[in-house]
KOLVEX-538910 format. One record per residue (C-alpha): residue number from 1; residue in three letters; x, y, z. Coordinates in Angstrom, 2 decimals. Layout:
residues N
MIKE num residuo       u       v       w
MIKE NUM     ala       X       Y       Z
...
//
This chain:
residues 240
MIKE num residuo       u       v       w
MIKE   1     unk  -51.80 -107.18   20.38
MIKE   2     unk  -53.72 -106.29   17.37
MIKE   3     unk  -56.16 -103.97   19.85
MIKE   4     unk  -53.30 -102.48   21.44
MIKE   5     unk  -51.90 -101.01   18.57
MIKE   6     unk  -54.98 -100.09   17.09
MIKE   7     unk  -55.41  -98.19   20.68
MIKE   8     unk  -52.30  -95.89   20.89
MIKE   9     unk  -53.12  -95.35   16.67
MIKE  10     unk  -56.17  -93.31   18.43
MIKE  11     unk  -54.65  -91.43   20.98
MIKE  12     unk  -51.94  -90.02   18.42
MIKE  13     unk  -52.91  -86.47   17.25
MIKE  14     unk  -53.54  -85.52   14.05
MIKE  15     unk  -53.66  -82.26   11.96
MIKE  16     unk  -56.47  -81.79    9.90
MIKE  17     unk  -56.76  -79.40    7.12
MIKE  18     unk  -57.57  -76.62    8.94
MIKE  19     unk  -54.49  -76.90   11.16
MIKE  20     unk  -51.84  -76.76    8.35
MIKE  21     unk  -53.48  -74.08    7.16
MIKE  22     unk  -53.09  -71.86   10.25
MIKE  23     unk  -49.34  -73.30   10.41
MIKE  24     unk  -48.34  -72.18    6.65
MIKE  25     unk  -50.05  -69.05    7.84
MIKE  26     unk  -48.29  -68.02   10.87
MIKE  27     unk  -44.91  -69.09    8.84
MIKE  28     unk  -45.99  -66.66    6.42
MIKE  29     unk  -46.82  -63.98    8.56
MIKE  30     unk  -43.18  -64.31   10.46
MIKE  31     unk  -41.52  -64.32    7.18
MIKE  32     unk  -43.29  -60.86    6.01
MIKE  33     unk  -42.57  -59.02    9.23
MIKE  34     unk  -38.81  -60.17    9.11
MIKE  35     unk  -38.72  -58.44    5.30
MIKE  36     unk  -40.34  -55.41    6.72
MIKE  37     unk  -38.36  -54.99    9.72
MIKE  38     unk  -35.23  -55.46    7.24
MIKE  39     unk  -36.12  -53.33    4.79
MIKE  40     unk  -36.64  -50.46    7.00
MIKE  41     unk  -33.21  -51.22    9.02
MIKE  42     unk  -31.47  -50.67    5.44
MIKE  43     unk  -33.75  -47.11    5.00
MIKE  44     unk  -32.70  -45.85    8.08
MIKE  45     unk  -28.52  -46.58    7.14
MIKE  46     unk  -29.05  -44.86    3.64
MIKE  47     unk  -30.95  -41.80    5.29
MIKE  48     unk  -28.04  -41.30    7.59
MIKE  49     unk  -25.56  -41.51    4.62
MIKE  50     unk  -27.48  -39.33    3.05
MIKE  51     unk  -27.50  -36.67    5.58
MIKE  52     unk  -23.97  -37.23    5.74
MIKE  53     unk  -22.51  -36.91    2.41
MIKE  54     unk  -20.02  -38.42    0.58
MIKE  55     unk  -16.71  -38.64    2.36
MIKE  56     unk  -14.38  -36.55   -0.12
MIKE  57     unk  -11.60  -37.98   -1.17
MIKE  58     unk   -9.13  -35.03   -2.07
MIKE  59     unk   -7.78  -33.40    0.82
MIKE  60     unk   -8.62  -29.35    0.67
MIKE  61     unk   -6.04  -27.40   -0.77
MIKE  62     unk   -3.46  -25.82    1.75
MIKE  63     unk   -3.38  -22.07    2.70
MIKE  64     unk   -1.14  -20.30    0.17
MIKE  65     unk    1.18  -18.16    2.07
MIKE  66     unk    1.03  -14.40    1.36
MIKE  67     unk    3.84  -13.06   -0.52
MIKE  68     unk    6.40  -11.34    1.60
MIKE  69     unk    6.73   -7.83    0.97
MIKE  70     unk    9.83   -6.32    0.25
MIKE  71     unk   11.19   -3.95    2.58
MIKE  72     unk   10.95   -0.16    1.56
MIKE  73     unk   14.58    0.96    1.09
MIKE  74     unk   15.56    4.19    3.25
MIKE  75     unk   14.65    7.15    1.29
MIKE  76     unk   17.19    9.60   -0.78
MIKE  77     unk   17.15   12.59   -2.49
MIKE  78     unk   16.87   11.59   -6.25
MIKE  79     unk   16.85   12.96   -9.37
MIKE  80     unk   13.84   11.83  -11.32
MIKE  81     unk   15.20    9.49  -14.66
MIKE  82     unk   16.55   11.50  -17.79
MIKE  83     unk   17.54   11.41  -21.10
MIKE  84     unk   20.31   13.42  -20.36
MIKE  85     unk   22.40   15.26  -17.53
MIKE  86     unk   20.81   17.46  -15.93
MIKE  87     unk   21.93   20.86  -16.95
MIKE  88     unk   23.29   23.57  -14.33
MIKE  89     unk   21.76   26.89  -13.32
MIKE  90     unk   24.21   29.62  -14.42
MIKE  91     unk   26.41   31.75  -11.89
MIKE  92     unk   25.48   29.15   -8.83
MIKE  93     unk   27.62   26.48   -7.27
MIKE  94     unk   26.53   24.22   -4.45
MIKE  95     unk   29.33   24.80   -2.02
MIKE  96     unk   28.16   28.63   -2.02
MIKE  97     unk   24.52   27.83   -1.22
MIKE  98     unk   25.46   25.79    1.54
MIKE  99     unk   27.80   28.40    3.14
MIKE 100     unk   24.91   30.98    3.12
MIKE 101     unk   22.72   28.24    4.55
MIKE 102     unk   24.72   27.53    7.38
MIKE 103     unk   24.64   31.64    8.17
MIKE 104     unk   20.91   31.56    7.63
MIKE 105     unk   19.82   28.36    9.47
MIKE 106     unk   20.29   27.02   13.39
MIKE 107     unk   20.86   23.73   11.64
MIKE 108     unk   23.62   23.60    9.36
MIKE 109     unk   23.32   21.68    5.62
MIKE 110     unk   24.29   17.89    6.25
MIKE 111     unk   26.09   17.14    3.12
MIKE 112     unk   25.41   13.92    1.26
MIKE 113     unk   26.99   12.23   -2.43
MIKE 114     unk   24.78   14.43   -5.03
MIKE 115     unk   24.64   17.49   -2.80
MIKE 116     unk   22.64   18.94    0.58
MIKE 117     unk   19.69   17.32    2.37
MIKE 118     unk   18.60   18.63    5.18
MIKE 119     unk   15.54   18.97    7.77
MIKE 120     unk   15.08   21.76   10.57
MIKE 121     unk   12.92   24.43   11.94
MIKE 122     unk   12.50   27.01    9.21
MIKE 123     unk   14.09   30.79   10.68
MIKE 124     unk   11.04   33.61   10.58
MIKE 125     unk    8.47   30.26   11.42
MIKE 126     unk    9.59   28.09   13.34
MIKE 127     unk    8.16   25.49   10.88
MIKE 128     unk    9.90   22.18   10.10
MIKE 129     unk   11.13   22.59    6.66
MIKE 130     unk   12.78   20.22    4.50
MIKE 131     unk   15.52   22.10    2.35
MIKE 132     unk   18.59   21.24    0.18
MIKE 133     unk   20.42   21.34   -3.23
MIKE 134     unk   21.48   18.60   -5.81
MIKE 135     unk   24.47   18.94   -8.01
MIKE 136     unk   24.90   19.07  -11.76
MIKE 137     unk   27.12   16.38  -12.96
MIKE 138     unk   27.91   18.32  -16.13
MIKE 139     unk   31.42   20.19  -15.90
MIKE 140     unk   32.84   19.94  -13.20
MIKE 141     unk   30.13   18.85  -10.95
MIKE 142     unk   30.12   21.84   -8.34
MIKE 143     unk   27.26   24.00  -10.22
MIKE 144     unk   23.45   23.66   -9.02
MIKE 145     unk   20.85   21.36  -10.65
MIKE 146     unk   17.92   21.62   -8.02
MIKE 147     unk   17.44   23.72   -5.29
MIKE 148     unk   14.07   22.82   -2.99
MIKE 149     unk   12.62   23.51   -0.10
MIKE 150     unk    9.42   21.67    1.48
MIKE 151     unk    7.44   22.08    4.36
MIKE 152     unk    6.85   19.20    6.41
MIKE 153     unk    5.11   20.37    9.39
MIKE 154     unk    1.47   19.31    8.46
MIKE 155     unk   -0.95   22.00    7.26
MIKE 156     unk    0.45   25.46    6.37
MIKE 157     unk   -0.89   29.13    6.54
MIKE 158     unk    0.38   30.72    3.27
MIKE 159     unk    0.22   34.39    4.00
MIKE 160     unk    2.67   37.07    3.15
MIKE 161     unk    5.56   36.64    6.06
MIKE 162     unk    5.60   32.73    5.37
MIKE 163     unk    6.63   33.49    2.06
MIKE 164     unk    9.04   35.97    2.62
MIKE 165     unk   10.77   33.58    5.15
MIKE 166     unk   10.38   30.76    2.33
MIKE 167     unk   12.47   33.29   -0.15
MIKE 168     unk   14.73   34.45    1.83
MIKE 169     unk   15.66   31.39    4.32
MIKE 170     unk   15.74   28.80    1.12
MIKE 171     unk   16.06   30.53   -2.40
MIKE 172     unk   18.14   33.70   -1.55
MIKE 173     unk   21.60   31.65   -1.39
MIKE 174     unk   20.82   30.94   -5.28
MIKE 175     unk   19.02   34.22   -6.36
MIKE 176     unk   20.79   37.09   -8.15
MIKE 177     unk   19.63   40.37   -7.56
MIKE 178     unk   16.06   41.41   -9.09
MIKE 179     unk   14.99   37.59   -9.02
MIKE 180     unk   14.28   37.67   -5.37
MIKE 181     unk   11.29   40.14   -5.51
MIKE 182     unk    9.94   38.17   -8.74
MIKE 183     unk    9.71   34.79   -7.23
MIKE 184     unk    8.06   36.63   -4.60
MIKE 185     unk    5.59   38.80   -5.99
MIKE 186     unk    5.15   35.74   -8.08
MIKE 187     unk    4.63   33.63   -5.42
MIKE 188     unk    2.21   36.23   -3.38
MIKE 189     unk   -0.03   36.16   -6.15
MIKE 190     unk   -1.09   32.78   -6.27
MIKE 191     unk   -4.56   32.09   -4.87
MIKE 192     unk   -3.79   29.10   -1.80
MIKE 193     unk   -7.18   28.98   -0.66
MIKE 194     unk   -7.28   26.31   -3.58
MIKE 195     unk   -4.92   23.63   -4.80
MIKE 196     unk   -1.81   24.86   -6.61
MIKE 197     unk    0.58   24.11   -9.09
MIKE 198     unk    2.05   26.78  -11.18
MIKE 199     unk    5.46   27.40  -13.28
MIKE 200     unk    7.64   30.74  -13.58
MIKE 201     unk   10.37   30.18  -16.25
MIKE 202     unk   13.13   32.53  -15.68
MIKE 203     unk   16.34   33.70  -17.26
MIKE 204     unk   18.42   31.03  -15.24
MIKE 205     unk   16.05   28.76  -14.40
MIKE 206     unk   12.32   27.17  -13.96
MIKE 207     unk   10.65   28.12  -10.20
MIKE 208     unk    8.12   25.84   -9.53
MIKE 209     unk    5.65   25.89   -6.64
MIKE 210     unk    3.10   23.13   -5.50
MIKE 211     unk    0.63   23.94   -2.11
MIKE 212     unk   -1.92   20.85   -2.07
MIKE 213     unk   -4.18   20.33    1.16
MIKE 214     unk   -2.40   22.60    3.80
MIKE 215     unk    1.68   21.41    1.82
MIKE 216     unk    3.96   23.82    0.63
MIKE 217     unk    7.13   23.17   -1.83
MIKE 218     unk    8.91   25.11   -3.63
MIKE 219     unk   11.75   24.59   -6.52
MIKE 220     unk   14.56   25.88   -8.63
MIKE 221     unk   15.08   24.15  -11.30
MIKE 222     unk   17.35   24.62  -14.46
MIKE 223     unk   16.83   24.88  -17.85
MIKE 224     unk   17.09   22.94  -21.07
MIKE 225     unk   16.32   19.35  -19.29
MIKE 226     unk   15.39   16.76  -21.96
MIKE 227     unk   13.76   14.34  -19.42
MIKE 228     unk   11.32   14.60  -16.35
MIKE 229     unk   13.09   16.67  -13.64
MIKE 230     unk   15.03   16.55  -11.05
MIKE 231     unk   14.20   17.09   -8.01
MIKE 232     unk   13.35   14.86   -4.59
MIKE 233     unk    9.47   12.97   -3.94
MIKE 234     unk    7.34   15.66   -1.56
MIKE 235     unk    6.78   12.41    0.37
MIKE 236     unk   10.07   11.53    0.59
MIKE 237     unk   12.04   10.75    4.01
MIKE 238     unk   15.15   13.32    4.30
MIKE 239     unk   18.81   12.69    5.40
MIKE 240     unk   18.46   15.56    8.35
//
């Protein structure tokens, strides 16, 4: 029994030194390539949250809304803001101007609270002309503060007939005699090839006449106003 054993003692293999050598080695080399092949799986993840960016965590800001804008009331003839009333011309009341106007013009005057404001083809051109007259409120409220007239029919030839029709179709109802051919040969003697804005103070009142870029206006104004005057914007809408 004693050879037996001794027997299957030599057929059991053994590992010499060499062997456990090459096992530790081959356990070694496993363990390194698992460390590599982990350590470049957690490169690749930050790379890609790196390209990413950081999630942000406050929302963007929403779109203010414009501010609505406010509706541009209908346009009026105003009077500009004074310190005072504004004074009247002398010797003319509205209610006259506007019966000579209605002789003169196709269109008649359309009346309105502070006066006349209308807008219709100018007789002797044909142009369309914005003309009218605002009331004093000092007295009793029928006398003339402002008397205008405006062409609105794009660029204007100022030559001698336009202005004659300008005189006589607008200002005449509130001239006295001798002040027609003033404001005329006043007004003839301006140079319109360039921009205008000149003043004629009068007995009665203030003419004033402004031809910018191809516009013509005209005004009467009266005297002794403590404030700005009045008189309606050359942009303005009219009531006619």
């Amino acid at each position: 029994m004693t050879g037996q054993i001794g027997a299957e003692a030599r057929r059991s293999p053994r590992f010499g030194r060499g062997g456990t050598a090459l096992f530790v080695g081959l356990i070694l080399l496993i363990t390194v390539a698992l460390v590599l092949v982990g350590a470049r799986w957690l490169g690749d993840r930050d790379d890609q949250a790196g390209t990413a960016g950081p999630a942000s965590s406050t929302p963007a800001p929403a779109a203010e809304n414009p501010p609505a804008l406010e509706p541009t009331p209908a346009a009026e003839p105003t009077e500009r803001p004074s310190a005072a009333p504004l004074p009247p011309i002398p010797g003319t009341t509205v209610e006259t101007v506007a019966a000579s106007w209605r002789k003169r013009w196709d269109s008649p005057p359309k009346a309105f609270a502070r006066g006349y404001d209308t807008t219709a083809a100018m007789p002797g051109t044909g142009l369309r002309t914005r003309y009218g007259v605002l009331k004093s409120p000092s007295g009793d409220g029928t006398a003339v503060a402002t008397l205008f007239c405006m062409v609105v029919e794009g660029k204007v030839t100022v030559d001698d007939r336009f202005l004659k029709a300008v005189v006589d179709a607008c200002l005449a109802p509130a001239l006295r005699t001798g002040e027609r051919a003033t404001l005329l040969t006043w007004l003839a003697e301006q140079d319109y090839s360039d921009d205008v804005y000149a003043q004629l103070p009068l007995t009665r009142f203030d003419a004033r006449v402004v031809a910018v870029r191809g516009s013509f206006s005209v005004h009467l104004e009266s005297k002794g106003r403590t404030g700005p005057d009045g008189a309606p914007a050359t942009g303005a809408g009219s009531a006619g």
